[in-house]
N, C-alpha and C positions, 0 to 999 in steps of 0.2 A: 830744168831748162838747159837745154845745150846752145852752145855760143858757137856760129859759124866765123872762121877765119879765111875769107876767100870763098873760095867754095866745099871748104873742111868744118867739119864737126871738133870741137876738141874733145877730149875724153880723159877722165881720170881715174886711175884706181882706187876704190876706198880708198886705201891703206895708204897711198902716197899723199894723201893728204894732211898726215903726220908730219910729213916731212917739210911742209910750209910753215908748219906753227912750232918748230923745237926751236925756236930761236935763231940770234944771232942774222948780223942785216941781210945777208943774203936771201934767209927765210922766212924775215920782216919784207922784202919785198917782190918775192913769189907766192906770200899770202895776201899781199895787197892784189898781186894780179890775178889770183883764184878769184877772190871778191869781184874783181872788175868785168873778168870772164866768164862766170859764173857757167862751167862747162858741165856735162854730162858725167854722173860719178856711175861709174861702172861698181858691183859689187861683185866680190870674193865670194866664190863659193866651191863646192868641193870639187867639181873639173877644174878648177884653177887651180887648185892646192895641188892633185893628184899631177897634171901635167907641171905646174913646178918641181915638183919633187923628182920627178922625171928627169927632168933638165938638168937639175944639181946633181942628182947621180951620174947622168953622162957626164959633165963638165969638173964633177968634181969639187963644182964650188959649194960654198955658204949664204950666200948670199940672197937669205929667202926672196927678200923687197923687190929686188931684180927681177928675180924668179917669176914671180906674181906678175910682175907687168908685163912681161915677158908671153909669159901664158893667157894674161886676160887679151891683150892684141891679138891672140894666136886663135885663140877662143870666140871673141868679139866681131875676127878679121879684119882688124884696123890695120892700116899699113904704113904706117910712120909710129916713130917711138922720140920725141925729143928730151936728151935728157943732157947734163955736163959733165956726165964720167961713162963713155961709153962704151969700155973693154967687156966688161964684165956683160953686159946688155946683148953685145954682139956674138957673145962668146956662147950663149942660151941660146941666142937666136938661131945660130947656127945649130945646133944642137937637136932642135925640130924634128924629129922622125917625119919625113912624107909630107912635108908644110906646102899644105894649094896655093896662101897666101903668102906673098913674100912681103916681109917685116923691113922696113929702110931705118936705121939706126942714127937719127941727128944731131951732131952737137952743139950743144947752146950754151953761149958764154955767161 
């Protein structure tokens, strides 16, 4: 089931779904609003992998997690990313060989 916000779909990567449940309050209460929102989970698969990896070789970074969301938007053609560390997000984005869709990079307190 995807949860519209407005007139937006929200969307989430597998993978970052991890990152609601490791603990600690912060991610005690972005798993409460995953439950509340009960958004679309996008899955991972090997064009996401291949175009992340992609990414980290141009950028240079490490940072598979990014990577992934990074690529599943790019893949998906979602055009908002909101996240609360958005150097590294931005830094991918950019990164994009030939991208039709442009990626907006939000940050959320």
């Amino acid at each position: 089931m995807a949860t519209t916000i407005g007139q937006a779909i929200l969307y989430v990567a597998a993978h970052t779904i991890a990152e609601f449940y490791r603990g600690g309050r912060r991610s005690t209460g972005d798993a409460r609003l995953l439950n509340l929102w009960r958004p679309e989970v996008l899955s991972i698969g090997a064009d996401e992998g291949r175009l992340a990896g992609e990414l980290l070789a141009t950028t240079g970074g490490s940072n598979s997690m990014d990577a992934l969301v990074v690529a599943a938007a790019a893949i998906h053609g979602i055009t908002e990313i909101f996240t609360t560390d958005p150097d590294d997000l931005i830094a991918l984005r950019d990164a994009r060989p030939a991208a039709p869709t442009k990626i907006a990079i939000t940050e959320v307190q």
